[in-house]
C-alpha positions as a printed NumPy array, in Angstrom:
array([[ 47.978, 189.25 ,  66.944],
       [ 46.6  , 192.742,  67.74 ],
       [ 48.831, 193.698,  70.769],
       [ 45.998, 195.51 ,  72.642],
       [ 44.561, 192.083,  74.019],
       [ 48.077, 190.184,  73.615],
       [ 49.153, 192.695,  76.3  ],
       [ 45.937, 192.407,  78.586],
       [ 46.478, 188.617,  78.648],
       [ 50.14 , 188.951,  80.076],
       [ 49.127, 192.337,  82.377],
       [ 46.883, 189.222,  83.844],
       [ 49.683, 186.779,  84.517],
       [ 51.179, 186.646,  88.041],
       [ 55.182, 187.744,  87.643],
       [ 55.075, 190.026,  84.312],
       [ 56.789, 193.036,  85.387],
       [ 55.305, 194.931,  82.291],
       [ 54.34 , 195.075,  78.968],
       [ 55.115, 197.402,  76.069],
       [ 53.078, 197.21 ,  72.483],
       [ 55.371, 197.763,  69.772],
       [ 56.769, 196.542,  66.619],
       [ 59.367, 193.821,  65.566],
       [ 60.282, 191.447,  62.783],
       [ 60.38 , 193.715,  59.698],
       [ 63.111, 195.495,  58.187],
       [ 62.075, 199.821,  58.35 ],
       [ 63.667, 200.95 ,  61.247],
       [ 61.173, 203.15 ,  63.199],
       [ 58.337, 201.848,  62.118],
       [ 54.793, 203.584,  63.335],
       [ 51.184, 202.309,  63.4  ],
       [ 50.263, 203.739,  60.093],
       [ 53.396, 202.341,  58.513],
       [ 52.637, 198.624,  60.051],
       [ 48.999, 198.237,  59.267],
       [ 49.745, 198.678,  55.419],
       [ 51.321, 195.756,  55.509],
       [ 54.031, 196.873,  53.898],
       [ 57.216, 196.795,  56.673],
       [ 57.374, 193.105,  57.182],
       [ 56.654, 193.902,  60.72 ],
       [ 54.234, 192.493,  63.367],
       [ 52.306, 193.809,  65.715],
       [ 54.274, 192.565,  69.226],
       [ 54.225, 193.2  ,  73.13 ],
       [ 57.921, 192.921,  74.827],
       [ 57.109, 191.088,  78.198],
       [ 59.744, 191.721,  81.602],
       [ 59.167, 189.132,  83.725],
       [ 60.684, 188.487,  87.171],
       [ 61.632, 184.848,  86.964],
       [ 61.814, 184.219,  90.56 ],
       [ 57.469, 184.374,  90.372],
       [ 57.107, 183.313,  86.525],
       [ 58.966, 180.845,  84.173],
       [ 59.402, 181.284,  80.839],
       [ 57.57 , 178.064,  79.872],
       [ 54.67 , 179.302,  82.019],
       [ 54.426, 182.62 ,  79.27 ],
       [ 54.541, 180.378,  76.724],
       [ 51.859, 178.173,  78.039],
       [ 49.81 , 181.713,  78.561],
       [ 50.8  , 182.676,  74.938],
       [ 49.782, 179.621,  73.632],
       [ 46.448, 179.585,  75.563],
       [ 45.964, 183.152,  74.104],
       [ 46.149, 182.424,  70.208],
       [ 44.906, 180.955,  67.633],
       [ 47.58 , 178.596,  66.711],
       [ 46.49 , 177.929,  63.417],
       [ 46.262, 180.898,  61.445],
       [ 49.502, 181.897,  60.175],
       [ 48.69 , 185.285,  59.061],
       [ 45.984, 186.716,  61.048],
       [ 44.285, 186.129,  64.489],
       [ 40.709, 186.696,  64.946],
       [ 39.799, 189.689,  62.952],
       [ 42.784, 191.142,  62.332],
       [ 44.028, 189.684,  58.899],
       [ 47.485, 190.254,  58.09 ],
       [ 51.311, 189.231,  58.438],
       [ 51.57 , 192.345,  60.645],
       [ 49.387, 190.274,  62.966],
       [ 51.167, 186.903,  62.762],
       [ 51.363, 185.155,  66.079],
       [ 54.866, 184.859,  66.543],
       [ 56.994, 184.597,  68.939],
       [ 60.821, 185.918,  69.131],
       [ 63.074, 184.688,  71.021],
       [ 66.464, 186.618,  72.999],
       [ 68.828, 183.093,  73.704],
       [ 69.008, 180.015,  72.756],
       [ 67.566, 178.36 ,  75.962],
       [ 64.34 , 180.56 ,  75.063],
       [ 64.748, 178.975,  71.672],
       [ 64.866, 175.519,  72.779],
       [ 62.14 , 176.271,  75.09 ],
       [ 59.995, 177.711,  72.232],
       [ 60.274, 175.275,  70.432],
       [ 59.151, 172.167,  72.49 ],
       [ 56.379, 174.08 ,  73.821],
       [ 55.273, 174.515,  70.121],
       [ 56.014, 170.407,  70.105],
       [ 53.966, 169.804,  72.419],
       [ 51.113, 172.015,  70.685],
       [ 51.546, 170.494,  67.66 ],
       [ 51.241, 167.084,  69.196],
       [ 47.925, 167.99 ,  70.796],
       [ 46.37 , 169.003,  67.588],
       [ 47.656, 166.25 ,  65.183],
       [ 45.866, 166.392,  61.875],
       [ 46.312, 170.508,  62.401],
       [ 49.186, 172.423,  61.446],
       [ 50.568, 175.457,  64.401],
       [ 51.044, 177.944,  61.599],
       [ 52.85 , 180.295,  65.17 ],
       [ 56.611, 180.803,  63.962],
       [ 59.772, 180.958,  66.165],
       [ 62.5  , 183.675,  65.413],
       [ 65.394, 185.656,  66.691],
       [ 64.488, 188.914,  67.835],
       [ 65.504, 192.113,  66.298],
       [ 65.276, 195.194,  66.886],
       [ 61.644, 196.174,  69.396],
       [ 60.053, 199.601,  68.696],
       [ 57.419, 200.844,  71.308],
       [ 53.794, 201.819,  69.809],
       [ 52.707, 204.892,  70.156],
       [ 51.289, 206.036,  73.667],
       [ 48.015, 205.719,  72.801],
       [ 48.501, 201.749,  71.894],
       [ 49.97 , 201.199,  75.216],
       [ 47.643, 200.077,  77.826],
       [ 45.094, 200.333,  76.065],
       [ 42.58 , 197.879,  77.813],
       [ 43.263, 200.506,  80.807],
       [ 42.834, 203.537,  79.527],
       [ 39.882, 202.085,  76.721],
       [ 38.034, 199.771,  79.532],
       [ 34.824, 199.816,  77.359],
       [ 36.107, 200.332,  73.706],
       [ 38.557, 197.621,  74.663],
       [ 36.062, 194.961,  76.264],
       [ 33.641, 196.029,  72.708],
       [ 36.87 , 195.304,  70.418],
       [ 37.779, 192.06 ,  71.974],
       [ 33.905, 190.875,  71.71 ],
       [ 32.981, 191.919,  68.094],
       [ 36.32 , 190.596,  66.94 ],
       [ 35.275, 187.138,  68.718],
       [ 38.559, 186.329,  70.272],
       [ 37.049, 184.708,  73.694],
       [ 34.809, 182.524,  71.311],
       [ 37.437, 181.119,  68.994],
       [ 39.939, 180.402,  71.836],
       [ 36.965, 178.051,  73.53 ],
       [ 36.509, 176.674,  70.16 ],
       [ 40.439, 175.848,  70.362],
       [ 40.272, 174.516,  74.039],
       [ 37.99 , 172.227,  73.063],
       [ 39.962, 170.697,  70.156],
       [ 42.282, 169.021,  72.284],
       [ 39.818, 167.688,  74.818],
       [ 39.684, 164.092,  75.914]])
């Protein structure tokens, strides 16, 4: 999804390091925001997460990444409508792999009857946004708070929560 509120979720989780917006899964190397948002590069919008393990596990991002998406929509997440915005996420070893993919599992489980359109592949190559992507929710406070509202991500993730509910 749009990596402006992907990387103010994770700037919110005890043990992440930092975060970087950028751009991964496509095939132009170099790829900028222009280039991206046509659609045309195969690439997704993405935020590299450093983590110190010793105060986060990985299976406690994942939990936050899957508490932070819409799991459903394979090609867009709230307004943003595109496979540049696909939740995805891409994975460094095969532990993170394995990992991945039961915490998807256990997703998928919770929602029977829905399909987790969220796919799981090897990283590539990461390229960095431009500065003005990065920390955005910091440096935008205002613009980023109006963004996140109109494009009713806090709504739809409730909705979600609530799909699972006993």
């Amino acid at each position: 999804g749009c990596f402006w509120c992907t990387e103010a979720d994770f700037d919110a989780l005890d043990g992440v390091v930092s975060t970087t917006s950028g751009y991964t899964g496509g095939s132009l190397p170099n790829p900028d925001y222009r280039s991206v948002s046509s659609g045309g590069t195969g690439h997704a919008e993405a935020v590299q997460v450093l983590y110190d393990p010793a105060r986060v596990s990985y299976e406690t991002l994942l939990d936050h990444f899957w508490r932070n998406v819409d799991p459903f929509n394979a090609n867009r997440q709230f307004c943003d409508v595109g496979t540049q915005y696909r939740p995805e996420i891409f994975v460094h070893t095969p532990a993170q792999r394995a990992a991945a993919e039961a915490s998807k599992a256990r997703i998928q489980a919770r929602f029977q009857g829905r399909t987790v359109g969220v796919a799981i592949s090897a990283a590539g190559p990461f390229y960095p946004a431009e500065g003005y992507h990065q920390d955005y929710h910091r440096r935008n406070p205002v613009q980023y708070r109006f963004y996140r509202f109109t494009c009713g991500r806090d709504a739809r993730l409730e909705e979600i929560r609530g799909f699972g509910r006993p």
